[in-house]
C-alpha positions in Angstrom: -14.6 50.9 6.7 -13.3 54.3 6.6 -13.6 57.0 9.6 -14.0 60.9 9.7 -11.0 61.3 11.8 -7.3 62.5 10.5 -4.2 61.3 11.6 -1.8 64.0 12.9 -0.3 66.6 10.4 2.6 65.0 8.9 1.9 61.4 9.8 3.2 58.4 7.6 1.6 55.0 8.1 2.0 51.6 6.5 -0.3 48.6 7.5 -0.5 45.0 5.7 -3.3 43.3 6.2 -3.5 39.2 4.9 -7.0 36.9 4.9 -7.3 33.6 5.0 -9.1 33.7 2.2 -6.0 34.7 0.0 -5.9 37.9 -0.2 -3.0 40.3 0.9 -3.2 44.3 1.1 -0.1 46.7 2.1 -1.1 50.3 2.5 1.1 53.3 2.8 -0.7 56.7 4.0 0.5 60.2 4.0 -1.1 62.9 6.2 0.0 65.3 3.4 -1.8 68.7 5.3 -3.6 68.7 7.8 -6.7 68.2 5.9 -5.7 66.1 3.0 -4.2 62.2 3.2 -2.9 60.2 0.4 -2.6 56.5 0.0 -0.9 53.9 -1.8 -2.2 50.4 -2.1 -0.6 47.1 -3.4 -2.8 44.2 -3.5 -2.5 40.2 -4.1 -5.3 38.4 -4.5 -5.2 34.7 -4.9 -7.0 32.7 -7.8 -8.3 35.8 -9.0 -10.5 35.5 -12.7 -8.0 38.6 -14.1 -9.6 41.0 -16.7 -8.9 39.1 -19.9 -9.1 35.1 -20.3 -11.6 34.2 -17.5 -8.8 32.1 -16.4 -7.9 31.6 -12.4 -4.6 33.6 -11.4 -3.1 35.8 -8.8 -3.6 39.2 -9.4 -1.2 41.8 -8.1 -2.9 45.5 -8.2 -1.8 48.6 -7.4 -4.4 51.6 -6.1 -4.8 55.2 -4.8 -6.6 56.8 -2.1 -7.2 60.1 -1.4 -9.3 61.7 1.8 -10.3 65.7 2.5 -11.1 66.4 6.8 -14.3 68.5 6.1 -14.6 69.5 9.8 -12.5 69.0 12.9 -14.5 67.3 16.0 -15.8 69.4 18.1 -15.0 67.7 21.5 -17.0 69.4 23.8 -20.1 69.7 21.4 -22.1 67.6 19.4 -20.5 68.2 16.0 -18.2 65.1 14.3 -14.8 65.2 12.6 -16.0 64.4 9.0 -14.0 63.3 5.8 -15.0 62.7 1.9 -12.7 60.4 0.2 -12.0 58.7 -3.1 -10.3 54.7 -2.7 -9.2 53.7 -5.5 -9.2 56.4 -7.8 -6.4 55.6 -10.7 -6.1 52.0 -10.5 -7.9 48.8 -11.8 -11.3 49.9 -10.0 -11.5 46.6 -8.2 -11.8 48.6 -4.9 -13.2 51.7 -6.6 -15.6 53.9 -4.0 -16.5 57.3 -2.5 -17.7 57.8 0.9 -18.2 60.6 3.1 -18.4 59.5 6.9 -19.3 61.5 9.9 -16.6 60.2 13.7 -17.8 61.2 16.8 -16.1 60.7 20.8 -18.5 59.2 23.4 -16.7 59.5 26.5 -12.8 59.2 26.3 -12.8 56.1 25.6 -15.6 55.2 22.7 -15.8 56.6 19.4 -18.7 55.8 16.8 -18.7 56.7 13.2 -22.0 56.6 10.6 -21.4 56.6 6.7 -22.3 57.0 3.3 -20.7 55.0 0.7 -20.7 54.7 -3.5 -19.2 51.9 -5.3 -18.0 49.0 -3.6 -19.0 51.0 -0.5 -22.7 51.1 -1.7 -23.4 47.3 -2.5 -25.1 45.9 1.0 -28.5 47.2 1.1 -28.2 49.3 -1.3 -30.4 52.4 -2.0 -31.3 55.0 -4.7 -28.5 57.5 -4.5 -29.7 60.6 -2.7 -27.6 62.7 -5.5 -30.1 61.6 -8.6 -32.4 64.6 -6.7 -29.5 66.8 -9.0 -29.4 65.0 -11.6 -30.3 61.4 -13.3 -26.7 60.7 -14.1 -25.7 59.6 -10.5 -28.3 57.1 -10.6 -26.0 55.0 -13.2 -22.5 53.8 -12.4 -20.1 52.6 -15.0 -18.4 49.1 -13.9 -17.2 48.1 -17.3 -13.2 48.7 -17.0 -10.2 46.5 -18.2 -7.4 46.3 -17.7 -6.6 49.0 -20.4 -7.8 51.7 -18.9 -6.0 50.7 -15.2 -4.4 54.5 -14.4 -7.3 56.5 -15.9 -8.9 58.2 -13.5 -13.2 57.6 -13.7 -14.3 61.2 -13.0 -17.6 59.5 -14.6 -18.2 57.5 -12.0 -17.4 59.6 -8.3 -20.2 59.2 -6.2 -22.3 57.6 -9.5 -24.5 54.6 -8.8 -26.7 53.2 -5.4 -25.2 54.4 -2.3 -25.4 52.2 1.1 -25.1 53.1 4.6 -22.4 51.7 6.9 -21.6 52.1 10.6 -18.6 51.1 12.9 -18.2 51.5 16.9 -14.3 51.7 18.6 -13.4 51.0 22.5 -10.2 51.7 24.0 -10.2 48.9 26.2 -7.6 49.5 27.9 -4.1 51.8 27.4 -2.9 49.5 24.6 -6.3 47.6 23.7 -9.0 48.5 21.0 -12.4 46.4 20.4 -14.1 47.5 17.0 -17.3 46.1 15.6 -18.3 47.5 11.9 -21.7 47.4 9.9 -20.1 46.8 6.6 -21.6 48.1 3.3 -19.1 46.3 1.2 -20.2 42.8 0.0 -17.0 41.7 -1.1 -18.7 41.8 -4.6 -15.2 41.1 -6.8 -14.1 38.7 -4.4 -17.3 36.4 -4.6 -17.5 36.5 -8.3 -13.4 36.0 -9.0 -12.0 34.3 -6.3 -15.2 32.1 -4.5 -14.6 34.2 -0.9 -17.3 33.1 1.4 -19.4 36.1 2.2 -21.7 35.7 5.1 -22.8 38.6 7.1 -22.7 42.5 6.5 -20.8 42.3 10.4 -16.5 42.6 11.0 -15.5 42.3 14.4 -11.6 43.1 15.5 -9.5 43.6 18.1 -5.9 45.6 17.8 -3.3 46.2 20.7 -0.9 48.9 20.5 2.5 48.8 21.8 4.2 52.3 22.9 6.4 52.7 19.7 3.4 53.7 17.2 3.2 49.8 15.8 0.1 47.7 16.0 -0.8 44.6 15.8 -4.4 43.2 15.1 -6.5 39.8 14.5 -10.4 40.5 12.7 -12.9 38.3 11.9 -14.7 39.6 8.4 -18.2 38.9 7.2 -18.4 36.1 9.3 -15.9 33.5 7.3 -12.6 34.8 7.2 -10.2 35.2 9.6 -7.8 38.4 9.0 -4.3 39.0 10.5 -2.7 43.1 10.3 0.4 44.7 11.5 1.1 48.5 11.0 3.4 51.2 11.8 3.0 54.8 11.9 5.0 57.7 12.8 6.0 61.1 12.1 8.7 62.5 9.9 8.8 65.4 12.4 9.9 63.3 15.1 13.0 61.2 14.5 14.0 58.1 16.0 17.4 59.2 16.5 17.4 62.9 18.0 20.1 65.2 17.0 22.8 66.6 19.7 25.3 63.5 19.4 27.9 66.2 18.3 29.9 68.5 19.9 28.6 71.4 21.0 30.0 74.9 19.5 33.0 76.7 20.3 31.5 80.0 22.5 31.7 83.4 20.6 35.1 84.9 21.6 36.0 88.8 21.7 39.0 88.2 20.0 42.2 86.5 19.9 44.4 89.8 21.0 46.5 89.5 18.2 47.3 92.8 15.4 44.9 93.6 13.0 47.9 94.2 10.8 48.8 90.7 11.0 45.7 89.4 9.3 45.1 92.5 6.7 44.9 91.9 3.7 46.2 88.3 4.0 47.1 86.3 7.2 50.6 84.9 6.6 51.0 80.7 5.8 50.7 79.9 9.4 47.7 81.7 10.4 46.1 80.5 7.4 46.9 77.0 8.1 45.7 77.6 11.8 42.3 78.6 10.7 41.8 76.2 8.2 42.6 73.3 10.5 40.5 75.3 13.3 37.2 75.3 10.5 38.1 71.8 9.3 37.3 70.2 13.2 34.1 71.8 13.1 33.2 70.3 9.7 34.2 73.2 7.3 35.8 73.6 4.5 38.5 77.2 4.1 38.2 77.8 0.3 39.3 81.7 1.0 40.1 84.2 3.3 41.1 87.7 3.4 40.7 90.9 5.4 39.2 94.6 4.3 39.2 97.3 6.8 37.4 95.9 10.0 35.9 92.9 8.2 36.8 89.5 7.9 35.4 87.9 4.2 35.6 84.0 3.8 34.4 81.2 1.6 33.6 77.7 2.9 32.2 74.7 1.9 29.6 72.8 4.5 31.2 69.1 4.5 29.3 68.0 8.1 26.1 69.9 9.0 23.0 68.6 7.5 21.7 72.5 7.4 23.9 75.1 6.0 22.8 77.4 9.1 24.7 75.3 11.4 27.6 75.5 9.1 27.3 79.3 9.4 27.5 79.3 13.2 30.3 77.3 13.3 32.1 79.2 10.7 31.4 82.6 12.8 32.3 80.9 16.3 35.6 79.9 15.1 36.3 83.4 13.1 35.5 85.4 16.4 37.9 83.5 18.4 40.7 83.2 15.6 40.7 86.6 14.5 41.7 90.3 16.1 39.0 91.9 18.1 39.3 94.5 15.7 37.7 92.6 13.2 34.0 93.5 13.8 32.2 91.8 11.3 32.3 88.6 9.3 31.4 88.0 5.3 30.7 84.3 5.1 29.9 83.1 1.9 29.2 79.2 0.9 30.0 77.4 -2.1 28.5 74.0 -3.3 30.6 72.6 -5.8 32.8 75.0 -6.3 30.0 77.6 -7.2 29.1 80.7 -4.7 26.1 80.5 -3.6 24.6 82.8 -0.5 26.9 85.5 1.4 25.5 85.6 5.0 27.2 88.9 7.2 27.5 88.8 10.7 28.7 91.7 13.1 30.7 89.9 16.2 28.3 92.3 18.6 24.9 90.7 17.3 26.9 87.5 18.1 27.9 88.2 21.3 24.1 89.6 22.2 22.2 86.9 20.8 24.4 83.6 21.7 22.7 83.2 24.8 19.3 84.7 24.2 16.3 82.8 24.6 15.8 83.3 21.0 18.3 83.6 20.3 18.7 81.8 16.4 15.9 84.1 15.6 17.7 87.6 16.6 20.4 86.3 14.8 18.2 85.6 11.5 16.5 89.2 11.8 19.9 90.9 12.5 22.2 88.7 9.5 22.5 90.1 5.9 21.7 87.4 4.1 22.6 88.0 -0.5 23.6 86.6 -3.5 27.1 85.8 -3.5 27.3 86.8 -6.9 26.9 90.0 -6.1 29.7 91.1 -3.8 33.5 90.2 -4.8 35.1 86.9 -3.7 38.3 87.0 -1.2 41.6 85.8 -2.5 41.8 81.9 -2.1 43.4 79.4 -4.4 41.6 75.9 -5.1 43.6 73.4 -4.2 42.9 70.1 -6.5 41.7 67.2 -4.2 40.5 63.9 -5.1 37.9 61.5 -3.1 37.5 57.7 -3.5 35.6 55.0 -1.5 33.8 52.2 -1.7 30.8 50.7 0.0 27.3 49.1 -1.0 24.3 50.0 -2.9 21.0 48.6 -3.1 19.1 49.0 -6.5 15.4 47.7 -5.9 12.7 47.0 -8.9 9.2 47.0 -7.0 5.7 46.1 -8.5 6.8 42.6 -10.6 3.9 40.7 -11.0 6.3 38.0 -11.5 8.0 39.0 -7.8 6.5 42.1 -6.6 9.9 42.5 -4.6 13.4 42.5 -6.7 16.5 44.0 -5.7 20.1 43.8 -6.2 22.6 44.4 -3.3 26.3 44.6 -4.1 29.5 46.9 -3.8 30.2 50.0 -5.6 33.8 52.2 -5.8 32.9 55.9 -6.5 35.8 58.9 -7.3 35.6 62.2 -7.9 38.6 64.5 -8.8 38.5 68.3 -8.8 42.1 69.8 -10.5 39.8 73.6 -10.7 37.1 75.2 -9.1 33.9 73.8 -10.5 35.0 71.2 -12.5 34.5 67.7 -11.7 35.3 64.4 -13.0 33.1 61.7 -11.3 32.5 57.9 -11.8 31.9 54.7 -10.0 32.0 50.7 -10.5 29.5 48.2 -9.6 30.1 44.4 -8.7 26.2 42.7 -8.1 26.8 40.0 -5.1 23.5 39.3 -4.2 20.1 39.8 -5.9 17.3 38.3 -8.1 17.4 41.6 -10.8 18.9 39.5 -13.4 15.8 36.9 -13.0 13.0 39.3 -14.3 11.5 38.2 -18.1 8.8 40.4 -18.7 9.7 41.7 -22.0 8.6 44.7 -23.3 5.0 45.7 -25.1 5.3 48.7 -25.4 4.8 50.9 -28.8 7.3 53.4 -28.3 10.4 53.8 -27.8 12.1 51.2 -25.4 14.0 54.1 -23.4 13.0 52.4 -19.8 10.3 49.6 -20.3 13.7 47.3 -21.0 14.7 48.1 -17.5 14.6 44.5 -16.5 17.3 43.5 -19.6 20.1 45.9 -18.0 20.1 43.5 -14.9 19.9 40.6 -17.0 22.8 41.1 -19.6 24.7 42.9 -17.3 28.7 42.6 -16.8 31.1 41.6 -13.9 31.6 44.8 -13.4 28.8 47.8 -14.6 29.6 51.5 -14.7 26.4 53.6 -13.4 27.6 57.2 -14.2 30.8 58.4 -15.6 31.0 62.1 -15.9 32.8 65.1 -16.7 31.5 68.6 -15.0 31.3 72.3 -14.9 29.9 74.5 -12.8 29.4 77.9 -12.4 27.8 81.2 -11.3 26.8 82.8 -15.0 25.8 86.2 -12.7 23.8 87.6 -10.1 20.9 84.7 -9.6 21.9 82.6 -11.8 23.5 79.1 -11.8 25.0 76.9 -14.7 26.2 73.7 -15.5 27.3 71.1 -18.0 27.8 67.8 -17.7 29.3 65.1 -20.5 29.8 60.9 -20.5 27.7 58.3 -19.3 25.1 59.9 -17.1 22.7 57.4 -15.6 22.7 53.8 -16.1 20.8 53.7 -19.6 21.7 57.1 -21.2 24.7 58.8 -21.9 25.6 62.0 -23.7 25.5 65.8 -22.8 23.9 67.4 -20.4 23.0 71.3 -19.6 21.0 73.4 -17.6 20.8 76.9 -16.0 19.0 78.2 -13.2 17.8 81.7 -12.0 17.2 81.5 -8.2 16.9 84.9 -6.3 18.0 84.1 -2.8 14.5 84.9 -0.7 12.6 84.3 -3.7 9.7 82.1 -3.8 10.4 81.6 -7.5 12.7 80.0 -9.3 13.5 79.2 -13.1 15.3 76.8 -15.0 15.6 75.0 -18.2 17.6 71.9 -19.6 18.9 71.3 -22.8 20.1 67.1 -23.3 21.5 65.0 -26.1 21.3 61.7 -25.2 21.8 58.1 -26.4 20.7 54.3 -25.0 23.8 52.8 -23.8 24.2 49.3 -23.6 22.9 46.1 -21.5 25.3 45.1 -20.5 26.9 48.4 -18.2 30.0 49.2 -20.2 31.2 51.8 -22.5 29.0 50.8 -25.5 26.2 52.8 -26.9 22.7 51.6 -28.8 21.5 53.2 -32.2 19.0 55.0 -30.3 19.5 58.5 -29.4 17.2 61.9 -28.8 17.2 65.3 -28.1 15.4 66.3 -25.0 15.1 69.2 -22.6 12.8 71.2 -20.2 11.6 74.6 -18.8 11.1 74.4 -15.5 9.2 76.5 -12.4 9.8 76.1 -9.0 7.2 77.6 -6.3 7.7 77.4 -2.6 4.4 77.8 -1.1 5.7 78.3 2.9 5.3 76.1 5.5 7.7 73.3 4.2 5.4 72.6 0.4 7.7 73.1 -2.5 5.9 72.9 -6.1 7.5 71.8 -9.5 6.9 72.2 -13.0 8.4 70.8 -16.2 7.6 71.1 -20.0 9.5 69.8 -22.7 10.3 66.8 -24.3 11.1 63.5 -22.8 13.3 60.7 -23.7 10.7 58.8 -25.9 10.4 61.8 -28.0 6.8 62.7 -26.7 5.9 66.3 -25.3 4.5 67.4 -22.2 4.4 68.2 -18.8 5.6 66.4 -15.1 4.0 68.4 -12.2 5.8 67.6 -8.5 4.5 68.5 -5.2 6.7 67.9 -2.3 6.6 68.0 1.4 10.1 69.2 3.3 10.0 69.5 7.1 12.3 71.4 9.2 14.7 68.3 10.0 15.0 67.5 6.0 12.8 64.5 5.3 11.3 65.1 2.3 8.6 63.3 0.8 7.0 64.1 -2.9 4.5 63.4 -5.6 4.6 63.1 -8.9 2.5 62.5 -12.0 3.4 63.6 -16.4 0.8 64.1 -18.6 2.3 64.1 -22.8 0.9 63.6 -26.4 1.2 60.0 -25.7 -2.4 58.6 -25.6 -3.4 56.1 -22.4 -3.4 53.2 -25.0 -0.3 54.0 -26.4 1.1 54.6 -22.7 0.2 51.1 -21.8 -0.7 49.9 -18.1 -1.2 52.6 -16.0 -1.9 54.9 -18.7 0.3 57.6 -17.5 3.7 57.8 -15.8 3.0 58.8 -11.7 4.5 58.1 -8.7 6.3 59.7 -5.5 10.0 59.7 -3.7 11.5 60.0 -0.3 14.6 61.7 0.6 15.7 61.0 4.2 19.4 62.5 5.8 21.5 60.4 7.5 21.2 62.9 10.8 17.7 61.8 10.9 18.1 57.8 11.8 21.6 58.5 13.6 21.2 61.7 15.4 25.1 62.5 14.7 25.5 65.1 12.0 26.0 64.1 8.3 24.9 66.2 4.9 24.1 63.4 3.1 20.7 62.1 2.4 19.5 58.4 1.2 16.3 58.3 -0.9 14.1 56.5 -3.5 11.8 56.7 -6.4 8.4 54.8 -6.4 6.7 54.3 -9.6 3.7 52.0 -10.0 5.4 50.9 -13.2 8.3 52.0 -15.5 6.7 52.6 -18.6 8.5 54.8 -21.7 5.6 57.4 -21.9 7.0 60.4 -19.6 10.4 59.6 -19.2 13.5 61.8 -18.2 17.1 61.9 -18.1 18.2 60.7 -14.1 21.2 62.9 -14.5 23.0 63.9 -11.0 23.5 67.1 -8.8 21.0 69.0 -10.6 20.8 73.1 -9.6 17.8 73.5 -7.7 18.1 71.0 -5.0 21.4 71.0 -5.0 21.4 75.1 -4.1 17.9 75.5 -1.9 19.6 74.3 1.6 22.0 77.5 0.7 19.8 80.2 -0.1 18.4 82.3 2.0 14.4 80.6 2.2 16.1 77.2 3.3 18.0 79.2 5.5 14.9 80.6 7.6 13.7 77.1 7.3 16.3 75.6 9.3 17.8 78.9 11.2 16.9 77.2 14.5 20.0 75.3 13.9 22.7 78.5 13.7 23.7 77.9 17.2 23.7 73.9 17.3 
């Protein structure tokens, strides 16, 4: 039964749960805010009667949760932490209820909740719902779903129908041991009628013992006949396992390197150059130009080790104070990402030398830096000298939610190259080999009215080569003026689409706003992974809106038309902390009706970006992350094509920056 507590801002939980009595529940729960939780819930249930045939099968369902904190606790008065919650919101409606429940501490070490529940929460000893005093329609619920209309959410029915009490009691034991009794208001309704569970008594009883790492482990004994086993794990993104300061620390801020300023103005000679280059290089920067005007020192890099550009900007200025004249009193630093200027950040060697061992000393730094467009101010002399990168290593491609096998996934090795002969331009690709994986055993083909742009998904595993190609790209990019951002890509540019890609971007630096739009011809390439297209092909693009609301929440907004030709609009909410975990949310609404859609009516779900810094403590730019969709339908989608602007430029401009400032003198 559900509390009226909140877990700590920021908190991500998973729990699975499994009763003897065939069922199975894994739960995943975001402390989004501080107020509002999310939850994701994917079910089996054994020798379930499914929706259609009457006939005895497993049933594999997936469900949503979402909770609001109403009121904190008040710990040395009498008022409880309370919640109001929806379970099961945009799913089957299997565990479909509302609740609002009222926690309260007695003593340190006993905590007692009381509760009001609708739906599945309302079916022990049931009662008139209290809301019919507003209005007759609460007194009626409506229970008649299929599985057609599994993904619509029943706005209808919230808080609808007879509502039922429930109670639960907690006692910390000991340090690591929790005793929990509940009053249960659920009767396992679905579960007596479908599968023949064995409901007894309205009374669960539990006990869970916590070990010091955040994971649990937990043995229940529920209404009185089934015996229930859980593990979970929760922790927070805020908090890594792996804390940074592995690396090296800094060079100090130096008051020069005695030499003539005449010797570096405008141009250093081949030597000095090569000393500052190799000097930037061991502390994970890139020279891409350097020159000298009057008492200031202007120079491009490119971050290739810090996982925030800030660091990258304190290394860069530590190295240029001890390299160059004391003369030299201030330093133009500009940064590129992919050949493309992005932020100029100036620094005057006194703030430096004031603030490198301040207490707060980042923060002077931030207040006292000039922090542009990059645009906006000329670029020093530099040449670009091509360079080509090659490696190989493995990739994981997982397929989740198969009712057939919830859990597919392909493991196997992939060579990647990129080669740069100019500034901007970029010609990428990679080769797969599969060595290990059940991908290719999926055989769920395709219902779906529309277009077949993704629901074939499972076929491109299945009638794939020796050898696949996942992208295969030629690119430009470039700085079209002051704020904005361009690019063009051309060739195969995700693993079932190929064709042309563009898009443009106007970012302020210190903006909260930012615009874009997308412009896409594309056509379905091939099963099998190779060079060859299908017949199918479509125009598609977007305007976009980005929104960065503070505090580490980043909004999104995209209408055009997607890949099965329908139009509409994808709406993103993400969640960035300082250390660059990112988690986000997702759902697209288009002219595509629910039926025509298919299961789960609409195309939702969310994604995790995690850097490498954050499991390894040592520093790294690169991040590993996933997309989680329910199901891959054709309704909603978009192109996947890579290094897109606004991402790829936010850790540069000057809002990230403040974000992640703390980091200028790590």
């Amino acid at each position: 039964m559900p509390s009226g507590f909140a877990l700590p801002d920021g908190t991500l939980a998973f729990s699975a749960n499994y009763m003897t009595q065939g069922a199975l529940r894994t739960v995943g729960t975001f402390q989004i805010t501080p107020r509002l939780q999310g939850s994701f819930r994917y079910s089996y249930l054994r020798d379930y009667v499914p929706f259609e045939d009457g006939r005895h099968d497993s049933l594999y369902d997936r469900s949503f949760d979402v909770r609001v904190l109403l009121s904190q606790e008040d710990y040395t008065g009498w008022w409880p932490a309370m919640t109001v919650g929806l379970q099961d919101f945009g799913g089957t409606g299997i565990f479909s209820s509302e609740y609002i429940a009222a926690s309260k501490h007695i003593g340190p070490d006993v905590t007692a909740t009381l509760g009001i529940g609708w739906g599945r929460y309302g079916t022990h000893n049931g009662f008139k719902n209290p809301l019919g005093l507003i209005s007759d329609r609460f007194n009626h619920r409506d229970t008649d779903r299929t599985i057609e209309d599994t993904g619509q959410v029943a706005f209808g029915s919230f808080f609808h129908g007879p509502a039922a009490i429930f109670a639960a009691a907690d006692w910390k034991a000991t340090d690591h041991l929790r005793l929990m009794a509940e009053y249960s208001s659920d009767s396992m309704d679905a579960e007596v009628l479908r599968m023949g569970y064995k409901y007894r008594i309205p009374l669960n009883f539990g006990a869970q013992y916590q070990f010091d790492n955040g994971g649990t482990i937990g043995v229940s004994l529920l209404s009185g006949s089934s015996v229930a086993v859980s593990a979970s794990f929760m922790f927070n993104p805020k908090d890594p396992p792996a804390p940074s300061g592995r690396e090296a620390g800094p060079p100090a801020i130096s008051h020069g390197s005695g030499e003539s300023l005449a010797l570096w103005t405008p141009r250093p000679d081949a030597a000095r150059h090569a000393r500052l280059e190799a000097a930037l290089n061991d502390q994970g920067v890139a020279l891409e130009g350097f020159e000298v005007t009057g008492t200031t020192a202007i120079v491009s890099i490119t971050n290739n080790g810090w996982p925030a550009m800030a660091q990258a900007y304190g290394r860069t200025a530590a190295v240029l104070s001890a390299q160059l004249p004391a003369e030299v009193r201030s330093f133009r630093i500009r940064s590129h990402v992919l050949g493309m200027e992005v932020t100029e950040v100036t620094l005057k060697r006194s703030d430096l030398e004031e603030t490198q061992y301040a207490p707060d000393g980042a923060w002077q730094s931030y207040t006292r830096a000039g922090i542009i467009d990059a645009a906006r101010t000329p670029a020093p002399a530099g040449t670009w000298d091509p360079y080509f990168t090659a490696g190989v290593g493995l990739y994981a491609t997982p397929f989740l939610f198969d009712p057939d096998n919830p859990v597919r996934i392909d493991i196997g090795a992939e060579a990647s190259a990129s080669w740069s002969p100019w500034r901007g331009t970029y010609f990428s690709g990679a080769l797969r080999h599969s060595i290990i994986g059940n991908l290719d055993e999926g055989n769920r083909p395709s219902n779906s009215t529309l277009p077949h742009v993704r629901s074939d998904a499972w076929l491109y595993a299945r009638d794939a080569g020796e050898i696949t190609i996942p992208y295969l790209t030629a690119a430009q990019f470039e700085r079209l003026g002051p704020d904005l951002y361009g690019q063009a890509q051309a060739g195969l540019l995700e693993p079932m689409f190929g064709g042309v890609f563009s898009e443009v971007l106007w970012a302020p630096p210190g903006q909260r706003l930012a615009l874009g739009g997308n412009l896409a011809y594309a056509r379905q390439r091939a099963f099998d992974g190779g060079l060859d297209f299908q017949d199918y092909d479509v125009v598609t693009g977007f305007l976009s809106g980005y929104y960065d609301f503070g505090e580490g929440y980043f909004g999104q907004v995209d209408v055009g038309r997607y890949l099965a030709k329908d139009w509409g609009s994808t709406f993103t909410m993400s969640r960035r902390f300082g250390n660059g975990f990112e988690l986000s949310a997702f759902f697209t609404l288009t002219d595509v009706s629910f039926d025509d859609f298919g299961e789960g009516s609409f195309d939702k779900g969310f994604s995790f970006s995690v850097p490498l810094t954050w499991f390894l403590g040592k520093p790294s730019p690169n991040q590993i992350g996933m997309v989680i969709r329910p199901i891959l339908r054709d309704g909603g989608a978009q192109l996947w094509a890579q290094n897109r602007l606004y991402p790829m430029t936010r850790p540069s401009r000057q809002e990230e920056l403040g974000a992640r400032w703390e980091r200028f003198w790590r």
